[in-house]
BAPADO-738200 format. One record per atom (N, C-alpha, C, O): residue in three letters; z, x, y. Coordinates in steps of 0.2 Angstrom, whole numbers, padded with zeros to 4 digits, always signed. Example, Ala and Ser with C-alpha at 12.3 -4.5 7.8 and 13.67 -1.06 7.14 Angstrom:
// BAPADO-738200
Ala+0039+0066-0028
Ala+0039+0062-0022
Ala+0039+0066-0016
Ala+0042+0071-0017
Ser+0035+0064-0011
Ser+0036+0068-0005
Ser+0039+0064+0000
Ser+0040+0067+0006
// end
This chain:
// BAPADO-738200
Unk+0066-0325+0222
Unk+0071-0331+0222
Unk+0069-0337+0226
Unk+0069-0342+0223
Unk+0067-0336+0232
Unk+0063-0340+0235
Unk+0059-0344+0232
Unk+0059-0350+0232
Unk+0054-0341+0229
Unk+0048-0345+0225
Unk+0051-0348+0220
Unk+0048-0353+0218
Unk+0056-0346+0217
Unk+0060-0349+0211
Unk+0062-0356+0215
Unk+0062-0361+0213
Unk+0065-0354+0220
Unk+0068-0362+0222
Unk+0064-0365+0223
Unk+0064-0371+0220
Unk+0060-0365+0226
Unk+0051-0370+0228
Unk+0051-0374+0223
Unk+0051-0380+0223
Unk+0050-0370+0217
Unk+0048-0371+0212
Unk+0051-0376+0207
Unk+0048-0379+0203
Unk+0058-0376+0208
Unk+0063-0379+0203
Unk+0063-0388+0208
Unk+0064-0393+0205
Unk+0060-0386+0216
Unk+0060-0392+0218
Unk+0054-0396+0218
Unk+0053-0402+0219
Unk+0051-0391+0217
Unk+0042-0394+0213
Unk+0043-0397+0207
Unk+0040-0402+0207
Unk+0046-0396+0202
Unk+0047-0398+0196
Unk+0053-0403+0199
Unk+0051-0409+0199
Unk+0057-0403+0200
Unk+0060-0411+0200
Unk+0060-0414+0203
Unk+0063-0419+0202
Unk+0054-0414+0207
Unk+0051-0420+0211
Unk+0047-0422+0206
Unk+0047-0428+0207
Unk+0042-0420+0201
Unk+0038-0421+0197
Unk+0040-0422+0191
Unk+0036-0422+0187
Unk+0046-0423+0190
Unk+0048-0426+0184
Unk+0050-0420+0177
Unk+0052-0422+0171
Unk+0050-0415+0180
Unk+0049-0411+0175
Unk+0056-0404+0174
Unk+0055-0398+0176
Unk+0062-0409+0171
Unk+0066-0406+0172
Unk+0070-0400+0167
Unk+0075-0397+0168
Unk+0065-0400+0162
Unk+0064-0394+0158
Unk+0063-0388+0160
Unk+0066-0383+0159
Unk+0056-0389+0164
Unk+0053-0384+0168
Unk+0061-0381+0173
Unk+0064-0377+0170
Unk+0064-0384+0179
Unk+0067-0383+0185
Unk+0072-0380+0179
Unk+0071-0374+0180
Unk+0076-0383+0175
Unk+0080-0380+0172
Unk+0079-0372+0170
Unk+0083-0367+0171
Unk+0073-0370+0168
Unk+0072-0364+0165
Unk+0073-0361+0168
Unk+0076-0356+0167
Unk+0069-0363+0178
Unk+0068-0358+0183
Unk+0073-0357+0187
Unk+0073-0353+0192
Unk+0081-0363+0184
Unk+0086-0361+0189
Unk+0090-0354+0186
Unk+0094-0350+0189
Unk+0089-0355+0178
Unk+0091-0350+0176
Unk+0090-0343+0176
Unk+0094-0338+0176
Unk+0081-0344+0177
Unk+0078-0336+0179
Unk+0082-0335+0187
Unk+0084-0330+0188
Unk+0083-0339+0193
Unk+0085-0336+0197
Unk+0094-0332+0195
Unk+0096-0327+0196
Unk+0096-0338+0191
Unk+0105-0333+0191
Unk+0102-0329+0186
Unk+0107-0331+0182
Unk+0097-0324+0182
Unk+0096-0318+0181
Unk+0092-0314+0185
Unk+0092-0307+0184
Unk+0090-0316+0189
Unk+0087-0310+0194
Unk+0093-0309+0202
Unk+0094-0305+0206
Unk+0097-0315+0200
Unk+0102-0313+0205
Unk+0109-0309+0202
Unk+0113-0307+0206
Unk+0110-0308+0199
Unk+0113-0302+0194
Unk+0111-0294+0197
Unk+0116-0291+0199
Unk+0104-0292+0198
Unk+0103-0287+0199
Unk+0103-0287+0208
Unk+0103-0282+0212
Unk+0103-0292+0211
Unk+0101-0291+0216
Unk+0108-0290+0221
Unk+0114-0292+0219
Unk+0107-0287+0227
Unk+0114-0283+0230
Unk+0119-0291+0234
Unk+0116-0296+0236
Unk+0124-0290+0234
Unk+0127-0297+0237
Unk+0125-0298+0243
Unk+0123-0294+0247
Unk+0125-0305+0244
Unk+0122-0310+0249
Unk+0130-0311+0253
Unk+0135-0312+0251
Unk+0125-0308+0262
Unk+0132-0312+0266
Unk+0133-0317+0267
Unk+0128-0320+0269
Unk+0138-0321+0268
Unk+0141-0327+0269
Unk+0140-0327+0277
Unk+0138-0322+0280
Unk+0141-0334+0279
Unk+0140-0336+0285
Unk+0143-0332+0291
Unk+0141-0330+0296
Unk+0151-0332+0288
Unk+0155-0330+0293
Unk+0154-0322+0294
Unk+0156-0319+0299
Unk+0151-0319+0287
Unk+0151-0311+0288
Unk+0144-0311+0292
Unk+0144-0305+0295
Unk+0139-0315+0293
Unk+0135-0315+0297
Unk+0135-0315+0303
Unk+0131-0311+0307
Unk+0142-0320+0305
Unk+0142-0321+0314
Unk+0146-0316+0316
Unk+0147-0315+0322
Unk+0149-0312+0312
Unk+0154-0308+0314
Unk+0149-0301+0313
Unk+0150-0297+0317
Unk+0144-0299+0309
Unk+0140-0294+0313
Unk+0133-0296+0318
Unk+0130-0291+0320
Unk+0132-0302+0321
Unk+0128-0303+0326
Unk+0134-0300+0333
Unk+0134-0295+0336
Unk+0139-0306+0331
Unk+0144-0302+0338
Unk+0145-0295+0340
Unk+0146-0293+0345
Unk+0144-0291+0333
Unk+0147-0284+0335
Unk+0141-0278+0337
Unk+0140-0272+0339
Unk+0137-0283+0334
Unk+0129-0279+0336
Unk+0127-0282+0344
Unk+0123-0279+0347
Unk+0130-0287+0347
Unk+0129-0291+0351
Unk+0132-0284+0356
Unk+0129-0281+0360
Unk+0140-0284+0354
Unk+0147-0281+0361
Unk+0143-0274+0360
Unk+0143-0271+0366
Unk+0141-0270+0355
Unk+0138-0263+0354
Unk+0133-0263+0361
Unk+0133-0258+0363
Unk+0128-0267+0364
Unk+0122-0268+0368
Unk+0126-0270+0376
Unk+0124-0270+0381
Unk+0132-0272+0373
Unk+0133-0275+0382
Unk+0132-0281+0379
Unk+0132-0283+0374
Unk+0129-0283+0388
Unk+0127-0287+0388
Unk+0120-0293+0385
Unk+0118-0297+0389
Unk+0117-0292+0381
Unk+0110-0293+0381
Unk+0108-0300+0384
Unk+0113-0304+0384
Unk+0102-0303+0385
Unk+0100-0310+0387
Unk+0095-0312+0380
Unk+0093-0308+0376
Unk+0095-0319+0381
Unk+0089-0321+0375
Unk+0083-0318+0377
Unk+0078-0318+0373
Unk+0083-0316+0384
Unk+0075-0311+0385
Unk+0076-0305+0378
Unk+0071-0303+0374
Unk+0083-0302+0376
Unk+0085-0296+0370
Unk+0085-0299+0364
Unk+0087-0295+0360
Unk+0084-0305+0362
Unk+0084-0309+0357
Unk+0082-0304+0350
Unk+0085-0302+0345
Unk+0075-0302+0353
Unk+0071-0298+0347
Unk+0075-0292+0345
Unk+0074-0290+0340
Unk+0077-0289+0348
Unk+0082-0280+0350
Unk+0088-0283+0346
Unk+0091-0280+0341
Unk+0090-0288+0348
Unk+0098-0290+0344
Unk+0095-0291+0336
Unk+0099-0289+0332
Unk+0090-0294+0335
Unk+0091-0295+0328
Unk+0088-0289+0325
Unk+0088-0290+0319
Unk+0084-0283+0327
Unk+0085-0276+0326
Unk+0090-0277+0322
Unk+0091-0278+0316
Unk+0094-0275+0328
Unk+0100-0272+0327
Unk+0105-0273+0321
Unk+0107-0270+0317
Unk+0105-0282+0322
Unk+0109-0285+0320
Unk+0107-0283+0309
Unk+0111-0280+0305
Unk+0101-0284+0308
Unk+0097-0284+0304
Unk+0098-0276+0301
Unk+0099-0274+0295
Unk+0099-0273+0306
Unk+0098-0265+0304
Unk+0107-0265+0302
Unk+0107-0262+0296
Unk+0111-0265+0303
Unk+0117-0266+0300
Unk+0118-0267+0294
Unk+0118-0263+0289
Unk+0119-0275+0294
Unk+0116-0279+0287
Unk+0114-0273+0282
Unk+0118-0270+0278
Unk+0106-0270+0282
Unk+0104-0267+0278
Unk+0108-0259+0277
Unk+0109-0256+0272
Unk+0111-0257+0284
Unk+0115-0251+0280
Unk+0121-0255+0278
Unk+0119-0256+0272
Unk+0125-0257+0278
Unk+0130-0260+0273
Unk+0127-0262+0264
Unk+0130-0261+0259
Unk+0122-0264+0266
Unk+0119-0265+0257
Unk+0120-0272+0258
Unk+0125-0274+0255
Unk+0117-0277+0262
Unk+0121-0284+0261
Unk+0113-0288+0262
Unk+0107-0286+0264
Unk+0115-0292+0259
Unk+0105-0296+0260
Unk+0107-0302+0262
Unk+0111-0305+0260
Unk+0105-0303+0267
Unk+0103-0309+0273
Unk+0096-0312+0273
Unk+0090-0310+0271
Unk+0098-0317+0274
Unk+0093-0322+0275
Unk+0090-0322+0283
Unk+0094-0322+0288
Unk+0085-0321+0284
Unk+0084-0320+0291
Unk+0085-0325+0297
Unk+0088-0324+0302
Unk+0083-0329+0295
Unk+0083-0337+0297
Unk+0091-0338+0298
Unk+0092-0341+0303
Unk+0095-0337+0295
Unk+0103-0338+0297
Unk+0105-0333+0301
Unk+0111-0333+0303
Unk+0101-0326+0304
Unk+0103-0323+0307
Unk+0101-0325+0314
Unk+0104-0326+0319
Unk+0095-0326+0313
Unk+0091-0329+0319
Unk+0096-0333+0322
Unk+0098-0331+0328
Unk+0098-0340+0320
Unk+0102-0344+0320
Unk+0107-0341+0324
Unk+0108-0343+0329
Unk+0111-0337+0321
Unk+0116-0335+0325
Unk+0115-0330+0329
Unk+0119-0329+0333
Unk+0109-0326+0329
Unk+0107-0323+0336
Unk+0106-0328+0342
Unk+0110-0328+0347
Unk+0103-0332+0341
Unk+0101-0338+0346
Unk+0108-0342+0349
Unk+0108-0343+0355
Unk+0112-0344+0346
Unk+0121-0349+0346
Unk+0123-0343+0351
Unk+0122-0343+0357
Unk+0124-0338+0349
Unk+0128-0333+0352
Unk+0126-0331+0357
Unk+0131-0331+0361
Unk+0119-0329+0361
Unk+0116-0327+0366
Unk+0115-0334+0369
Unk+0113-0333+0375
Unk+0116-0340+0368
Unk+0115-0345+0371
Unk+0122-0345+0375
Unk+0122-0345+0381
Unk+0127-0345+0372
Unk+0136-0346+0375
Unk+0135-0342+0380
Unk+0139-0343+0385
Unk+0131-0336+0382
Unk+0132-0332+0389
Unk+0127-0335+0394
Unk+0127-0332+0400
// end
């Protein structure tokens, strides 16, 4: 799906919007199959509870938190973007 967006943004910088068109449809067919994407809110709200599960951790545990946090996520069946968790590993470990 990623390379699908690149790609749809390559073609409509370049004029070619037959192309972008085709490939936005290929992604809502392979997003069909694929397991639901969590929303923002569902993300900070498993950073937090991966966060209270450790105590207290510091940004030195940055890496251990998004473990964790990540390892959640995936036993629920939920697909995350890493970079939005990252995001709120970091917002949240910064507030302590």
């Amino acid at each position: 799906i990623k390379q699908r967006k690149d790609s749809v943004e390559q073609f409509t910088k370049g004029g070619r919007q037959e192309m972008a068109d085709r490939e936005a449809a290929e992604i809502t067919l392979i997003e069909t199959y694929l397991p639901k994407t969590a929303g923002e809110a569902e993300i900070v709200a498993g950073v937090k509870t991966a966060i209270a599960e450790m105590g207290s951790p510091t940004m030195k545990d940055m890496g251990l938190v998004m473990k964790n946090a990540m390892a959640r996520f995936a036993a629920a069946g939920m697909r995350v973007d890493g970079k939005v968790v990252s995001e709120a590993v970091k917002k949240e470990l910064a507030g302590k």
